[in-house]
PDB file of N, CA, C and O in Angstrom:
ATOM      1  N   UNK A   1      -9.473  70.572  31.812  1.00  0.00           N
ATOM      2  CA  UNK A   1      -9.916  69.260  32.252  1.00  0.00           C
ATOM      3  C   UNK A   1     -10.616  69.439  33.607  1.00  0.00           C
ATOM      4  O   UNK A   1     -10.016  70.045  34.495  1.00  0.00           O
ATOM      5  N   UNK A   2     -11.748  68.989  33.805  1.00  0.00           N
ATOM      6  CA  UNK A   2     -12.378  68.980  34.728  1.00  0.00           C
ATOM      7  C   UNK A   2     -11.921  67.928  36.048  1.00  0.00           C
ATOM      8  O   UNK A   2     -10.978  67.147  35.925  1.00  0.00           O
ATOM      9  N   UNK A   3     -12.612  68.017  37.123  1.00  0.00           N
ATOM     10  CA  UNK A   3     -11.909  67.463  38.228  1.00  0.00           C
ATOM     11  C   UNK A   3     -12.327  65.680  38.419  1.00  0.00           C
ATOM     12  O   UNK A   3     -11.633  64.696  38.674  1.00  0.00           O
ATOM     13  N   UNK A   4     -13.631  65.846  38.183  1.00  0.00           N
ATOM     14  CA  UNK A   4     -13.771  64.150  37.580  1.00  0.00           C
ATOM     15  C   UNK A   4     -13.170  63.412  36.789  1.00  0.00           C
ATOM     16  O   UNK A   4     -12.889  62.252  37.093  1.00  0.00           O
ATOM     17  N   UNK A   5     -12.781  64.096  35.314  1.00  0.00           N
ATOM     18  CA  UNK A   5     -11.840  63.086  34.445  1.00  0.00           C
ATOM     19  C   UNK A   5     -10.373  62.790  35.164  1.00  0.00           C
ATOM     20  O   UNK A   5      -9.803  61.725  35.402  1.00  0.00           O
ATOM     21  N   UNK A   6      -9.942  64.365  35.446  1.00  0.00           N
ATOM     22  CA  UNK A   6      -8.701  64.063  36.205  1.00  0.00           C
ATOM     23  C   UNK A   6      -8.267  63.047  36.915  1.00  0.00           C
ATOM     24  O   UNK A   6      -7.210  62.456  36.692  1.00  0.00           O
ATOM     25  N   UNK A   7      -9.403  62.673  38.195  1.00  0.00           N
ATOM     26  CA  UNK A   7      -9.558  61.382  39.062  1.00  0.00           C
ATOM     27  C   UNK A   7      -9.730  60.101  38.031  1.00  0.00           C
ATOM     28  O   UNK A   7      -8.954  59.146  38.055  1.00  0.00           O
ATOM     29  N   UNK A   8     -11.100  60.229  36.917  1.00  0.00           N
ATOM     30  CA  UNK A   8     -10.860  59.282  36.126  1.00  0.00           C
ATOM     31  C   UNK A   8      -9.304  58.789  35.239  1.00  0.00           C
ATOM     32  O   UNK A   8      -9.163  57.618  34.888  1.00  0.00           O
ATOM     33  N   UNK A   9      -8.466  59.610  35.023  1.00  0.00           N
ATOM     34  CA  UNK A   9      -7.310  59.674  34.074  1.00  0.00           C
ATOM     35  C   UNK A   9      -6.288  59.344  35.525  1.00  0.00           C
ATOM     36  O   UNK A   9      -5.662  58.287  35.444  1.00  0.00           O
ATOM     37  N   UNK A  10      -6.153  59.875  36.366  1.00  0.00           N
ATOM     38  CA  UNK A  10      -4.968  59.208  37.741  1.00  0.00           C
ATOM     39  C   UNK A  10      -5.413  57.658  37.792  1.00  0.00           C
ATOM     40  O   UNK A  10      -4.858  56.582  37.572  1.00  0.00           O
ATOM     41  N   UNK A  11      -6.837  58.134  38.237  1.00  0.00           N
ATOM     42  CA  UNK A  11      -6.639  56.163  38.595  1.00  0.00           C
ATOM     43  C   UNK A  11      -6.414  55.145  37.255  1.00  0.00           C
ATOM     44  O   UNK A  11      -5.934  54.012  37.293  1.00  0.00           O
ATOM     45  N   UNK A  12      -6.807  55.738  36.288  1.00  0.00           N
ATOM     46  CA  UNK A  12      -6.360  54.725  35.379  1.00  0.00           C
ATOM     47  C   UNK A  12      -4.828  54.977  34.900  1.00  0.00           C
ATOM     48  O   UNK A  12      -4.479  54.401  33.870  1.00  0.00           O
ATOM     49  N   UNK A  13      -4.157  55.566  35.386  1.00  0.00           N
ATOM     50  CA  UNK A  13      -2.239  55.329  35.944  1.00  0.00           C
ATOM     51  C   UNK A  13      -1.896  55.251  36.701  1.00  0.00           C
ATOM     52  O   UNK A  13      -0.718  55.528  36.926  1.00  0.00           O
ATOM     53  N   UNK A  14      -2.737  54.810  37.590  1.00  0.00           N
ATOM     54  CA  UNK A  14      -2.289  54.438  39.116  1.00  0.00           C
ATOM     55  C   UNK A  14      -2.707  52.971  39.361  1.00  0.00           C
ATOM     56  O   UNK A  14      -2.665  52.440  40.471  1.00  0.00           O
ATOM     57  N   UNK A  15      -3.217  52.209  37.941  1.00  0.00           N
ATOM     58  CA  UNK A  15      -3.477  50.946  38.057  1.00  0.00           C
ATOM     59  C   UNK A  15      -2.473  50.394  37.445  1.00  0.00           C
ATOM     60  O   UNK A  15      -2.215  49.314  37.976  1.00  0.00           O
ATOM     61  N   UNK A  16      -1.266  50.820  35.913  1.00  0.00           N
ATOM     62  CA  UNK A  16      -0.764  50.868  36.022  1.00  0.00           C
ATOM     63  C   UNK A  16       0.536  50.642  35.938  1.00  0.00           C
ATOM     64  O   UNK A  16       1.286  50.151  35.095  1.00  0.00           O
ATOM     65  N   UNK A  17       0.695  51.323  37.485  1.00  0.00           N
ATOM     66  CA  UNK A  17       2.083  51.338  38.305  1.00  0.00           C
ATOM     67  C   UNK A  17       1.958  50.469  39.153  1.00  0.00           C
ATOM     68  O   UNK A  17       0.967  49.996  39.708  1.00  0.00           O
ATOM     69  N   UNK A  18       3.551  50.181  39.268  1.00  0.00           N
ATOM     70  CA  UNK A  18       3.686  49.256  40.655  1.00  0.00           C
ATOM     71  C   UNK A  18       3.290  49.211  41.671  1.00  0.00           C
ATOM     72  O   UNK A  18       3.601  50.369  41.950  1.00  0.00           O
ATOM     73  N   UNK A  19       2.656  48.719  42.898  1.00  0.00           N
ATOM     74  CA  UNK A  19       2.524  48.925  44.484  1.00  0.00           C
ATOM     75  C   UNK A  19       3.372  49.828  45.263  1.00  0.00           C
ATOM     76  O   UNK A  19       3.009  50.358  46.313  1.00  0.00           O
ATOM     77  N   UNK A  20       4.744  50.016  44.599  1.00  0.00           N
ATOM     78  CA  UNK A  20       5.915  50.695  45.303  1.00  0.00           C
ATOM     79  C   UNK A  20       5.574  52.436  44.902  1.00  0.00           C
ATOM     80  O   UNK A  20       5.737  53.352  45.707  1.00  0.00           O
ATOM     81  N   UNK A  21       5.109  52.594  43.572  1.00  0.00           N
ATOM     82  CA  UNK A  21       4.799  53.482  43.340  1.00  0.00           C
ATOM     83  C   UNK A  21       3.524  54.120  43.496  1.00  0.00           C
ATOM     84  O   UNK A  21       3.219  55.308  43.390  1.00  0.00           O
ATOM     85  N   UNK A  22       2.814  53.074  43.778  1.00  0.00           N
ATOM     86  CA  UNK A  22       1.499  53.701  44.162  1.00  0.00           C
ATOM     87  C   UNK A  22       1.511  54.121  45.922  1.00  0.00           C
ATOM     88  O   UNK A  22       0.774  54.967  46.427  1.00  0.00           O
ATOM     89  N   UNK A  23       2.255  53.523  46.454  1.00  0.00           N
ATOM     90  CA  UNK A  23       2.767  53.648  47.896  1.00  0.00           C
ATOM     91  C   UNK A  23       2.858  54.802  47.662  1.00  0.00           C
ATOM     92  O   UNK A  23       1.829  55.383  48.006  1.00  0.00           O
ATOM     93  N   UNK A  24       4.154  55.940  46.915  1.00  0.00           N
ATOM     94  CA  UNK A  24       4.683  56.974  46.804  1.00  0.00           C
ATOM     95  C   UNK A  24       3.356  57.979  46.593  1.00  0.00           C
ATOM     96  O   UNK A  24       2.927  58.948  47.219  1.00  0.00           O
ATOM     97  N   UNK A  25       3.032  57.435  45.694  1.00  0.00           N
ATOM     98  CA  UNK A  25       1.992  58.746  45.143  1.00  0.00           C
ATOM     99  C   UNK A  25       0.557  58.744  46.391  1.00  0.00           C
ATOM    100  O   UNK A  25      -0.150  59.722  46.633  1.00  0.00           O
ATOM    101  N   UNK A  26       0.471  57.792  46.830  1.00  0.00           N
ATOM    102  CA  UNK A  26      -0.501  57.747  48.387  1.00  0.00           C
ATOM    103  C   UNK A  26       0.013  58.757  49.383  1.00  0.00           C
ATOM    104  O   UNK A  26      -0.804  59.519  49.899  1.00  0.00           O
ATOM    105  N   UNK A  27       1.088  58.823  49.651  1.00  0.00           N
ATOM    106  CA  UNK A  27       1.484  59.319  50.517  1.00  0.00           C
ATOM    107  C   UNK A  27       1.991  60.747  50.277  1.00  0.00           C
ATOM    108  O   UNK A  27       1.924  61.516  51.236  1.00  0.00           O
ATOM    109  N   UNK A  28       2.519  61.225  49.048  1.00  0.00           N
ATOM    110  CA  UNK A  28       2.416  62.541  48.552  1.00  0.00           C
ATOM    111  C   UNK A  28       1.125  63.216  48.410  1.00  0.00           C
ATOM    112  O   UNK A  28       1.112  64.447  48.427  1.00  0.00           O
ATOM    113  N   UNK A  29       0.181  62.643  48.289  1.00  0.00           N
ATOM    114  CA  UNK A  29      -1.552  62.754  48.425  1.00  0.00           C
ATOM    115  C   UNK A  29      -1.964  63.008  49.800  1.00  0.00           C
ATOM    116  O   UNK A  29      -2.777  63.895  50.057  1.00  0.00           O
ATOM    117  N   UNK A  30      -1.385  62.192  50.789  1.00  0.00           N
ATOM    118  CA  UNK A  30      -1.675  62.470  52.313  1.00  0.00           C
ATOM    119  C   UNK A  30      -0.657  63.687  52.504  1.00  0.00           C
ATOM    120  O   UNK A  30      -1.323  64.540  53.092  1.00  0.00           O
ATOM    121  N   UNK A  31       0.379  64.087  52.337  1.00  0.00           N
ATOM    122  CA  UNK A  31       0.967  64.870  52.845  1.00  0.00           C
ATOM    123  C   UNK A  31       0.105  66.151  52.444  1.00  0.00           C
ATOM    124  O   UNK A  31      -0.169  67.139  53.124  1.00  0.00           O
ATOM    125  N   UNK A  32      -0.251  65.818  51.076  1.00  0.00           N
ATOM    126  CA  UNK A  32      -0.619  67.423  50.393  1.00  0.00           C
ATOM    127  C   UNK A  32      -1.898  67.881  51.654  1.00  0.00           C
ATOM    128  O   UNK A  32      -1.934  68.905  52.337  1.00  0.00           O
ATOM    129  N   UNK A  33      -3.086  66.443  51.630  1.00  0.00           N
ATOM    130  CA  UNK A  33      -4.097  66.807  52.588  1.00  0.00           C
ATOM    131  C   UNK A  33      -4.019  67.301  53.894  1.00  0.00           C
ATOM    132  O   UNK A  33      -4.967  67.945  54.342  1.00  0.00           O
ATOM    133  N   UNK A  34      -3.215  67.130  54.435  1.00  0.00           N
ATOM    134  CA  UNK A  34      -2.489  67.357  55.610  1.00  0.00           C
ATOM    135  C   UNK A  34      -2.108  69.140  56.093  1.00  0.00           C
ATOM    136  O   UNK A  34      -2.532  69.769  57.062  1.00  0.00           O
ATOM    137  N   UNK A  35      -1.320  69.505  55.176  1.00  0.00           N
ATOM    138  CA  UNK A  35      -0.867  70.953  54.360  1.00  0.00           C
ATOM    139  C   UNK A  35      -1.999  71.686  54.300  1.00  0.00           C
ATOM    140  O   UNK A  35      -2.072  72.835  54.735  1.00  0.00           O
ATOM    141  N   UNK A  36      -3.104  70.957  53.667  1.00  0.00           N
ATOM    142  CA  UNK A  36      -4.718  71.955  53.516  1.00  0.00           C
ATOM    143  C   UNK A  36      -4.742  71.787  55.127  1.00  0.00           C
ATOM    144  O   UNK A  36      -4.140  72.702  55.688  1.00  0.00           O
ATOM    145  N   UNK A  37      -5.110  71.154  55.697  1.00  0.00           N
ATOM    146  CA  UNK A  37      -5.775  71.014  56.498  1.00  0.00           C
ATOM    147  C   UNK A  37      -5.359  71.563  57.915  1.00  0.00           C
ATOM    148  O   UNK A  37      -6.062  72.036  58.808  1.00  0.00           O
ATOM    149  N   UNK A  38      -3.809  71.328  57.836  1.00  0.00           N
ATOM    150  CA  UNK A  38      -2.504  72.562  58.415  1.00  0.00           C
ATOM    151  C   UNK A  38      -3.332  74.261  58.387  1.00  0.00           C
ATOM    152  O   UNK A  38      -3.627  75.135  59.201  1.00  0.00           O
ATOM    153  N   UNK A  39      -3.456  73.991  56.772  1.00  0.00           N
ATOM    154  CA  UNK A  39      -3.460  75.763  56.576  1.00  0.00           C
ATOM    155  C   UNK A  39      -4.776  75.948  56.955  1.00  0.00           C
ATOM    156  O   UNK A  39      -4.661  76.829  57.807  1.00  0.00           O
ATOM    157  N   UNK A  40      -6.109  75.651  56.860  1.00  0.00           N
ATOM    158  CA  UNK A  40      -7.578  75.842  57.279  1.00  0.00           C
ATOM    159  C   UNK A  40      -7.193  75.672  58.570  1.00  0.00           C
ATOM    160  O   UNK A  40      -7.781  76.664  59.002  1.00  0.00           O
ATOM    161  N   UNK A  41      -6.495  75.046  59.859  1.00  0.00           N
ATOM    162  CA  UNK A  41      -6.770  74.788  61.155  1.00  0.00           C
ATOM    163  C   UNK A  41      -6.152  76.421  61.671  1.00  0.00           C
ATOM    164  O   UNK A  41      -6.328  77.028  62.727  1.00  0.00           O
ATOM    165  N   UNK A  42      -5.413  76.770  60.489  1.00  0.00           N
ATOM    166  CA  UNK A  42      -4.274  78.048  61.131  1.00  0.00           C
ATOM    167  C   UNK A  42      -5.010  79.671  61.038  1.00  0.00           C
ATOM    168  O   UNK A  42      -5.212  80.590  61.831  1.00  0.00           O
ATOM    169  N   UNK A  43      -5.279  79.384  59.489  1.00  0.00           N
ATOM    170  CA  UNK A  43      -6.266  80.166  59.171  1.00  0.00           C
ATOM    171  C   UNK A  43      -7.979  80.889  60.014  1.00  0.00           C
ATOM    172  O   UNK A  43      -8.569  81.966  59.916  1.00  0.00           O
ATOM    173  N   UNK A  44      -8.289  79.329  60.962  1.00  0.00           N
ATOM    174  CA  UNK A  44      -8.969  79.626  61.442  1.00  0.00           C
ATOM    175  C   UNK A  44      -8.708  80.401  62.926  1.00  0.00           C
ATOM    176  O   UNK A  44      -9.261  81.410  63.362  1.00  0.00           O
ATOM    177  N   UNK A  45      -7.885  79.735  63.408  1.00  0.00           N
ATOM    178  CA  UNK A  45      -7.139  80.328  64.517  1.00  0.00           C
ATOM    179  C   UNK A  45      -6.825  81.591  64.409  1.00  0.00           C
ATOM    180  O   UNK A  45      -7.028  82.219  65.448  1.00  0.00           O
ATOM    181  N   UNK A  46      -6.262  82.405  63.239  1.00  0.00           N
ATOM    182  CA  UNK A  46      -5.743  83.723  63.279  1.00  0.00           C
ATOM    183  C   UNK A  46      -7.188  84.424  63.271  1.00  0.00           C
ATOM    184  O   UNK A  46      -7.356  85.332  64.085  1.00  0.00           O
ATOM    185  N   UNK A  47      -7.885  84.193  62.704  1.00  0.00           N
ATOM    186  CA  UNK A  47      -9.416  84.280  62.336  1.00  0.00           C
ATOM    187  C   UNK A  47      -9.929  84.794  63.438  1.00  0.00           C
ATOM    188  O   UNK A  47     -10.230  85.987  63.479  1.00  0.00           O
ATOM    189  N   UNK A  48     -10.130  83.847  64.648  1.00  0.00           N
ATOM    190  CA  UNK A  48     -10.544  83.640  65.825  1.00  0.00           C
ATOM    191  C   UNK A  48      -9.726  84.829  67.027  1.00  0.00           C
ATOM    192  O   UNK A  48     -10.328  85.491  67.873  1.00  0.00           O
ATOM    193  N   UNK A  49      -8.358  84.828  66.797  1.00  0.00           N
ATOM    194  CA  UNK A  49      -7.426  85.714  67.764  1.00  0.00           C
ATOM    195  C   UNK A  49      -7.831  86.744  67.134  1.00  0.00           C
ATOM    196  O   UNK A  49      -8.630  87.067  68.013  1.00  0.00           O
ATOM    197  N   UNK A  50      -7.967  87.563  66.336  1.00  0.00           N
ATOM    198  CA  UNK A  50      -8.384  88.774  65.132  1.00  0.00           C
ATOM    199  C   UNK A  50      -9.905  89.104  66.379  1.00  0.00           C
ATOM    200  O   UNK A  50     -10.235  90.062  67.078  1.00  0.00           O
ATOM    201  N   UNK A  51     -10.290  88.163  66.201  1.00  0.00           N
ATOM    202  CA  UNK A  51     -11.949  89.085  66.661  1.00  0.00           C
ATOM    203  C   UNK A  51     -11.922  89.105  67.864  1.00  0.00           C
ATOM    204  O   UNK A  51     -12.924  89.681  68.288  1.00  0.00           O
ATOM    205  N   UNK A  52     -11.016  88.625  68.950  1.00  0.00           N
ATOM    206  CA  UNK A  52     -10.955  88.322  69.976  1.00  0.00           C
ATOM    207  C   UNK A  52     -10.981  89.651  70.632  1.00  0.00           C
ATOM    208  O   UNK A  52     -10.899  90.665  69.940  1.00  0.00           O
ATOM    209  N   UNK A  53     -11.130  89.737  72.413  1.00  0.00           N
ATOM    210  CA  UNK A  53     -10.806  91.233  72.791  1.00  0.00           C
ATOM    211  C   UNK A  53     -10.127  90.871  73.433  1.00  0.00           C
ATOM    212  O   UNK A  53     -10.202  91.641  74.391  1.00  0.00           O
ATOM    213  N   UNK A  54      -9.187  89.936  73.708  1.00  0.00           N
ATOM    214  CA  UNK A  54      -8.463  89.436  74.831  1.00  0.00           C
ATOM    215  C   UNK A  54      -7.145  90.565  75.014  1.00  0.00           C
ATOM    216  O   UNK A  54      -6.805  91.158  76.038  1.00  0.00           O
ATOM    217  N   UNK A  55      -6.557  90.624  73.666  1.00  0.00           N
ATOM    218  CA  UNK A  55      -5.327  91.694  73.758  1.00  0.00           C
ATOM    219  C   UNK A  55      -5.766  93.021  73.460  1.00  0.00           C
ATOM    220  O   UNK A  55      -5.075  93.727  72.726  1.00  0.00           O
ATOM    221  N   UNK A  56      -7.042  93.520  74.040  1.00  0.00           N
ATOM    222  CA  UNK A  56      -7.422  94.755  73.809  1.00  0.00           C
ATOM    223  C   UNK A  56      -7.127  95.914  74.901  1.00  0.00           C
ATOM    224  O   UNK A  56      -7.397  97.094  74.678  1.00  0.00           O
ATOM    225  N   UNK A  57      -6.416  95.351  76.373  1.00  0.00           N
ATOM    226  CA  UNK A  57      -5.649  96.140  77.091  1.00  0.00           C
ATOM    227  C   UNK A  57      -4.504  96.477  76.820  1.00  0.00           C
ATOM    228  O   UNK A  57      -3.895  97.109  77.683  1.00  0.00           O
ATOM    229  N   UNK A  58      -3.743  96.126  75.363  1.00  0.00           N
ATOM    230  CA  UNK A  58      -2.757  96.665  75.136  1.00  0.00           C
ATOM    231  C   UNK A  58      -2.648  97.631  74.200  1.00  0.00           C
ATOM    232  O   UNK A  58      -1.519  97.974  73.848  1.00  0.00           O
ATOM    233  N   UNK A  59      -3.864  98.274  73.600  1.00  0.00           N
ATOM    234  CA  UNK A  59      -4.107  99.050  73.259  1.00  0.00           C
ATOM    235  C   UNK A  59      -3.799 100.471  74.072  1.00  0.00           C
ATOM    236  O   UNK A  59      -3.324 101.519  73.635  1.00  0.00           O
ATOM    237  N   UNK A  60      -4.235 100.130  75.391  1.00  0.00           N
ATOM    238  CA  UNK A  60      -4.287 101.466  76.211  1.00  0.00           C
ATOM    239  C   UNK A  60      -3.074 101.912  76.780  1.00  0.00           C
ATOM    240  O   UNK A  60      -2.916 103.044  77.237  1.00  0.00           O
ATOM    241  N   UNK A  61      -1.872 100.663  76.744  1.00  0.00           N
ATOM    242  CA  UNK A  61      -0.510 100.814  77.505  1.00  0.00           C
ATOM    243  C   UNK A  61       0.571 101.924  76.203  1.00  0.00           C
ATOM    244  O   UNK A  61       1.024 101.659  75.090  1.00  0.00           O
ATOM    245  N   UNK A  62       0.618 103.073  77.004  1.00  0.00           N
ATOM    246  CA  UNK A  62       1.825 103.628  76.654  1.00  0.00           C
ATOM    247  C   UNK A  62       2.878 102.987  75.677  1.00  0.00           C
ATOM    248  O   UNK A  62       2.954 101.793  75.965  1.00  0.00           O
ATOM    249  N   UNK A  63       3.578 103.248  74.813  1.00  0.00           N
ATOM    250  CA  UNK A  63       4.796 102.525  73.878  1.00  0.00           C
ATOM    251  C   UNK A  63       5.945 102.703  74.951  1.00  0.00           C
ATOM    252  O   UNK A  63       6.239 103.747  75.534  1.00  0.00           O
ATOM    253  N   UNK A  64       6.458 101.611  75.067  1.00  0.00           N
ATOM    254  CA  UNK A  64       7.876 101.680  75.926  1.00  0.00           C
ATOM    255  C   UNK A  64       8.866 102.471  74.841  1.00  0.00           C
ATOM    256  O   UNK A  64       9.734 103.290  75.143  1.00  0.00           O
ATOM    257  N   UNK A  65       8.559 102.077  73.672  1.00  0.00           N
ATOM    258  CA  UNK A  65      10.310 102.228  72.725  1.00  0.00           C
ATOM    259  C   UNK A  65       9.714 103.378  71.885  1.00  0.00           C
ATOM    260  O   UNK A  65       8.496 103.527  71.795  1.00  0.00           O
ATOM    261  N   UNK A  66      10.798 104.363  71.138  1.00  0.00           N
ATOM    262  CA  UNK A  66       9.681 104.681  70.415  1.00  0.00           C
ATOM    263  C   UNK A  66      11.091 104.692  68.943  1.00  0.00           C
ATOM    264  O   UNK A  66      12.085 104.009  69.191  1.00  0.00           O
ATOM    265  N   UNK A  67      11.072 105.267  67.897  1.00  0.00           N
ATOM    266  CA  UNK A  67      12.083 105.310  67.039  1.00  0.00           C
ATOM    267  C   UNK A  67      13.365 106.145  67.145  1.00  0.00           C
ATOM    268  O   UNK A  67      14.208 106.137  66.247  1.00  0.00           O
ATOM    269  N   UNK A  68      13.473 106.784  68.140  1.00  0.00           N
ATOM    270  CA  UNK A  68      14.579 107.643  68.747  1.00  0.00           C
ATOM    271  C   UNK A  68      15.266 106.527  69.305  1.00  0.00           C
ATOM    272  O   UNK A  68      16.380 106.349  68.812  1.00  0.00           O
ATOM    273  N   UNK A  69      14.836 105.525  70.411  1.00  0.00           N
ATOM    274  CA  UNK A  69      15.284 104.491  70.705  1.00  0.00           C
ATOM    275  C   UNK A  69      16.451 103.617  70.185  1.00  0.00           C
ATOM    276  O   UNK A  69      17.276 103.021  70.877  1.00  0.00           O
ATOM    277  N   UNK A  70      16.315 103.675  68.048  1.00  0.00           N
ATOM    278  CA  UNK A  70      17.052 102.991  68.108  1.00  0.00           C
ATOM    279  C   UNK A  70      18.390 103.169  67.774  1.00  0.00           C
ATOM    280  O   UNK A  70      18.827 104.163  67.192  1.00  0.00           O
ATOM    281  N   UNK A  71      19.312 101.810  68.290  1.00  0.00           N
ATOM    282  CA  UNK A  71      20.554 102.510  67.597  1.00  0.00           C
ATOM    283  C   UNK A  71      20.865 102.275  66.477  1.00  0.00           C
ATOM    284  O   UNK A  71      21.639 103.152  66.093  1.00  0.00           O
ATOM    285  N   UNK A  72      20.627 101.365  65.543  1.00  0.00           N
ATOM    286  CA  UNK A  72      20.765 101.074  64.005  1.00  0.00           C
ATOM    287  C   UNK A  72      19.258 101.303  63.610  1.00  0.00           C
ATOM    288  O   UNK A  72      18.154 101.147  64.131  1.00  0.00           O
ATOM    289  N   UNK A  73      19.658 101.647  62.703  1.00  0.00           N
ATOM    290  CA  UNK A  73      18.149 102.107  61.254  1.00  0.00           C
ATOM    291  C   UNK A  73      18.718 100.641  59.997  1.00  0.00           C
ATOM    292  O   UNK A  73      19.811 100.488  59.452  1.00  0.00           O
ATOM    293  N   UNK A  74      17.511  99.834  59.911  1.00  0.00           N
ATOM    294  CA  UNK A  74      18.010  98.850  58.717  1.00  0.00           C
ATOM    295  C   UNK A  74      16.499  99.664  57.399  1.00  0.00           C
ATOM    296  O   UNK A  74      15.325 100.020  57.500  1.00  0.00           O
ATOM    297  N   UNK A  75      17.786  99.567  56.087  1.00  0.00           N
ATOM    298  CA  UNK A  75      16.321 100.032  55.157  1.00  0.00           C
ATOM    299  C   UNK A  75      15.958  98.613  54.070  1.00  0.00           C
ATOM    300  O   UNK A  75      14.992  98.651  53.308  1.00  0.00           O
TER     301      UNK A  75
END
């Protein structure tokens, strides 16, 4: 099913349903958009820190710890 009928086939069960339920399904609709829009704002951000050179002096610093360091090994 394509993405037009889909919209065509919701709204014609979303006419319907009650107001109480169309309330519900509005707002499960905003949450979902929200979630995208969560994940594209985050996505872009990691995106952005990735190309960045800002943490590229920590490249040059010595390792404080190294695996001798530790006292438990988890596998």
């Amino acid at each position: 099913m394509n993405k037009q009928t889909l919209i065509k086939d919701t709204l014609q069960t979303l006419n319907k349903l009650p107001l109480e339920k169309v309330n519900e399904v509005y707002d499960f609709a905003a949450y979902l958009l929200s979630k995208l829009d969560d994940s594209i704002i985050s996505k872009g951000i990691q995106e952005l820190s990735s190309a960045s050179s800002t943490f590229n002096y920590l490249n040059d610093e010595e390792d404080l710890y190294t695996v001798n360091d530790l006292k438990e090994k988890y596998k």
